[in-house]
Each structure stands twice: as C-alpha cells, then as structure tokens.
N, C-alpha and C positions, 0 to 999 in steps of 0.2 A: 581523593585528590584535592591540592590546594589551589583553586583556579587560581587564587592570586597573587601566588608566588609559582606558577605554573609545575607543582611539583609531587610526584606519584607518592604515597605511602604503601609497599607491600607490605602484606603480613602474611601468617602462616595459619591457616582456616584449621587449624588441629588446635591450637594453644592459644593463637589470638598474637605470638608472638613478631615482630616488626622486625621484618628479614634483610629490609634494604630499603630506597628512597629513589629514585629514577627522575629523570625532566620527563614533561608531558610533550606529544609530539607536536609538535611545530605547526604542523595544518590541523584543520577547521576535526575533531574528535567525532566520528560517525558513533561507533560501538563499541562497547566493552564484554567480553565472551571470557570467561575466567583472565587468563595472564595476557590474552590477544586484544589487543587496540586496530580497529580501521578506523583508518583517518580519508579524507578527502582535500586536495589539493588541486592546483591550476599550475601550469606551467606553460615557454612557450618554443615550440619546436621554429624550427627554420619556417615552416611554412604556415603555421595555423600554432593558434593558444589550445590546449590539451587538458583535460581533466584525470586526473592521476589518481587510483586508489591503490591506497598499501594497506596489510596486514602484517603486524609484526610483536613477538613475544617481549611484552612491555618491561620485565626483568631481565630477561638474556640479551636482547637487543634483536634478536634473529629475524630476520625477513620473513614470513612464510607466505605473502603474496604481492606483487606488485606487478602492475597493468595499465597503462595509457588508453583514455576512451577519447572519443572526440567531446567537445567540448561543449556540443548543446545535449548529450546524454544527461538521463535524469535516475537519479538513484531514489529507494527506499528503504527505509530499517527497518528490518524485520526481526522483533523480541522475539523470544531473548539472546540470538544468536548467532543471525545473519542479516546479509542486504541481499538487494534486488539492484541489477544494473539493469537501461534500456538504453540503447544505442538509437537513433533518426533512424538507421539505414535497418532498424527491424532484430539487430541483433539481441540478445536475452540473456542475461546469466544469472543465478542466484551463489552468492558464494557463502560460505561455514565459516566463520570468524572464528568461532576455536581453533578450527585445523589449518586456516588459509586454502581449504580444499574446493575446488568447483563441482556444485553438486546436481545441478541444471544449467543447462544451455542448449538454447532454439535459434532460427531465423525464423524473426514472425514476422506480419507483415508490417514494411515502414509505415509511418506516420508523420507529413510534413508539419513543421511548428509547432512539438511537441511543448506542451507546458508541463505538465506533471507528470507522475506514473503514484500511483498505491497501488496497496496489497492486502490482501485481506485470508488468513486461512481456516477452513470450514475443518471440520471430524478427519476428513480425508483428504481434503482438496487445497490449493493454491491458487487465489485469485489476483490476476495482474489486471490492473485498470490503466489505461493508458489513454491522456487527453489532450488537446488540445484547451488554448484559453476561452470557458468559458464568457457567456456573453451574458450580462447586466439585466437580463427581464428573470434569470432564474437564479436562486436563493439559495442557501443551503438551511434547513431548519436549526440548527446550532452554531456551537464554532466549527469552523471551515477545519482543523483537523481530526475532529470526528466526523463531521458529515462534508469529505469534499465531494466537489463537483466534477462528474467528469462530463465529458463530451470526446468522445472515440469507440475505441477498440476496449472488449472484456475478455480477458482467457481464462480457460481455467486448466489447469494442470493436475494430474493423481500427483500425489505426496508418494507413496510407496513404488512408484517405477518411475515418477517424475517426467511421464509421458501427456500430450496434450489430449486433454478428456472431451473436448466437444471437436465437429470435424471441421468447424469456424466459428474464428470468434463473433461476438454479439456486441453486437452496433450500438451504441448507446448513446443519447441526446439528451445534454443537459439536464444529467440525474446527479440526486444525491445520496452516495450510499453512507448506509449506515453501516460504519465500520465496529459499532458495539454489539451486531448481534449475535445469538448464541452460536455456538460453532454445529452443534448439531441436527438443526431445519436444514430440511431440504431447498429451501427457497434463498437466493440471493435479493435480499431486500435495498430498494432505494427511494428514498423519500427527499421532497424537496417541497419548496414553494414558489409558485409563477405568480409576478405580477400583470395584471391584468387591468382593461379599462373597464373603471363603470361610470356610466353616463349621470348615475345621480350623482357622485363624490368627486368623480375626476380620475378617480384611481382605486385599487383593491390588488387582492392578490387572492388566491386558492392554494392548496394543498396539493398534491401529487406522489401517488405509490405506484410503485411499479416490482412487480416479485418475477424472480427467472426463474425459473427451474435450474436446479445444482447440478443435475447428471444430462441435462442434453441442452442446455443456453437458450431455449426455449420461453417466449414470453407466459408466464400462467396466471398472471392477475395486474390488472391496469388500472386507476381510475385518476382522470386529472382534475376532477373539478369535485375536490373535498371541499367543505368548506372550512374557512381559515381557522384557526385559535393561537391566541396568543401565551398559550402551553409550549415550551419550549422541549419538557422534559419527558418522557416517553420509551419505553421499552420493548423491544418485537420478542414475542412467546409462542411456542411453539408447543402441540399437546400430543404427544401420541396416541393414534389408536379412536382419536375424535372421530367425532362423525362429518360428514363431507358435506359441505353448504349447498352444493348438487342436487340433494336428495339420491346420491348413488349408492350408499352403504359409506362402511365403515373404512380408511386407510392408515 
C-alpha cells in the first residue's frame, strides 16, 4: 500500500503478478487478513456519535462485515487475523478478518470508564484484559505496548469451543502484563514497577510479579517488593518437567 497516494497494489501470490490497484479505505485501517481490510470509523446517529467497524474484500469491494458499537467501546488487533470488540455494557465479540465471520460472543460483566481492553493468546487459551485508567504510582517495566497496564477484569476463554475457561474472571490491580511471553507456560505472567517513598532519597520504586494460574485464574506466585534495576530487557522461561521450588517433586 502507498499511504501517501492512499492507494492498494494487488498482486497475485503464484507469479508476483499485479492484478489491479484499489483506493485505501477512507477510515483509520485496523487489519489486513489476505484480500479483507477492517477499518474503524466514528459516525453520528440522531441521538449519540457511534463507532462503526466494517470488513470488506479490498479487490471486490464486497462487504463481508459491518456493525455499529457505541462509542466509548474499545477494540484490539489481534495477528494475524482478527479483532477483539468490548462494548461498556459487557458485550464481547472476537470477529475473523478473512471471512468477516463472528467467531466468539459473550456478555461479560460491564465495566464503568473503560480505557483499554488487550489480548493476549496462550497454546490454547484467549486472554481478554479489560481496564480502567490506570493511576500514576504504577509503571509498566517497558513501552506501554508490550507491557500495558491494566487495572480491571481478566478472562480467559478455550480457543477450540470458544467457551469461558475460568467460572469468574480475575480482578486485577494495577499490573503489567507481559504480552511477549511464551505461549506455552502454564502461568499468566505480570510484571510492573511501584513507585514508592523512601525516607532517605524522597522517592524509589520496587519491582512487582505476579503469575496466575492459566487453567483456574488462580493467583500462584506474588511478590511486590523486588528490588528495582534499571534492566529494562528481560525474558519469562518456562522448563518442563523442572523440579518444584516447594520441595514437592517433580511437575
């Protein structure tokens, strides 16, 4: 795509040949799913401004999705091939950019003042995070779109029935998850930094991990008061078959 003549080049993924030329659409370009473009837009009905997502076959022209949300909903991309919708009033969609097909939908519980929603998916599972505007004493240990912060509601969802895996979601205060970890730990990892007073300097800050449990939202490992480094870069590992910090045997 040429953003600055706003204008598509197709080609033909067999020969590399250049099959046609299209305009780019008009609203703000969420995703690209082979020939399917979502885009995101605003509009304003008689009674309230609206936020509008369409899907549509970027050479044919064809529509294959389009849906008016209210306007403080918050969306997510999810690579390589779909978004995540959250409505205020608790409604949930995940929809399939290639097909414009809805492939999940729940009522979960609202959440007033939503600022954000991400999404994170493990081996099997789908995690919806859903916040509120954090507050200023907590950090995220990188940039804010690998490690945002949430403050709300976590869900988790099976991928293969697309049914909700824990029997409520898990409360979460002022964490930062780490959206690069591997997919296949058992553990939902979040990591942040609190700043803190210390009496000799005026100020400090500490580290903070906190691990769920993947199959029951379960908190399984807490500790707030790491002490700081100014290491930014950092990776969660996971070892199968290790031995257990417990002293209970082997998992």
């Amino acid at each position: 795509a040429d953003i600055g003549s706003r204008i598509a080049h197709v080609m033909r993924m067999v020969d590399g040949q250049l099959v046609g030329k299209r305009d780019l659409p008009k609203q703000e370009w969420l995703l690209t799913a082979g020939r399917s473009i979502a885009e995101v837009g605003f509009q304003m009905s008689r009674e309230s401004k609206l936020m509008s997502i369409r899907v549509s076959d970027l050479f044919s022209g064809e529509e294959r999705y389009h849906q008016e949300f209210p306007v403080a909903s918050r969306v997510s991309v999810m690579e390589p091939n779909a978004i995540a919708i959250y409505e205020p009033t608790g409604k949930f969609v995940v929809l399939d950019v290639r097909t414009g097909a809805v492939t999940m939908e729940h009522d979960l519980d609202p959440l007033a003042d939503v600022d954000s929603i991400c999404t994170l998916k493990s081996a099997d599972k789908l995690f919806l995070m859903i916040s509120r505007q954090n507050d200023q004493q907590h950090k995220p240990l990188g940039q804010p779109p690998d490690f945002p912060m949430v403050d709300g509601f976590v869900y988790a969802f099976d991928l293969a029935t697309g049914k909700l895996s824990w029997p409520a979601p898990a409360v979460v205060r002022n964490r930062g998850v780490v959206l690069s970890q591997p997919r296949e730990i058992p553990l939902l990892v979040f990591a942040d930094r609190k700043m803190v007073r210390d009496p000799a300097t005026g100020g400090g800050s500490q580290l903070r991990v906190l691990c769920i449990d993947q199959r029951t939202g379960q908190t399984v490992f807490r500790n707030d008061k790491l002490p700081d480094t100014s290491i930014v870069n950092f990776r969660v590992r996971g070892e199968p078959g290790g031995e257990r910090t417990d002293g209970s045997g082997d998992e």
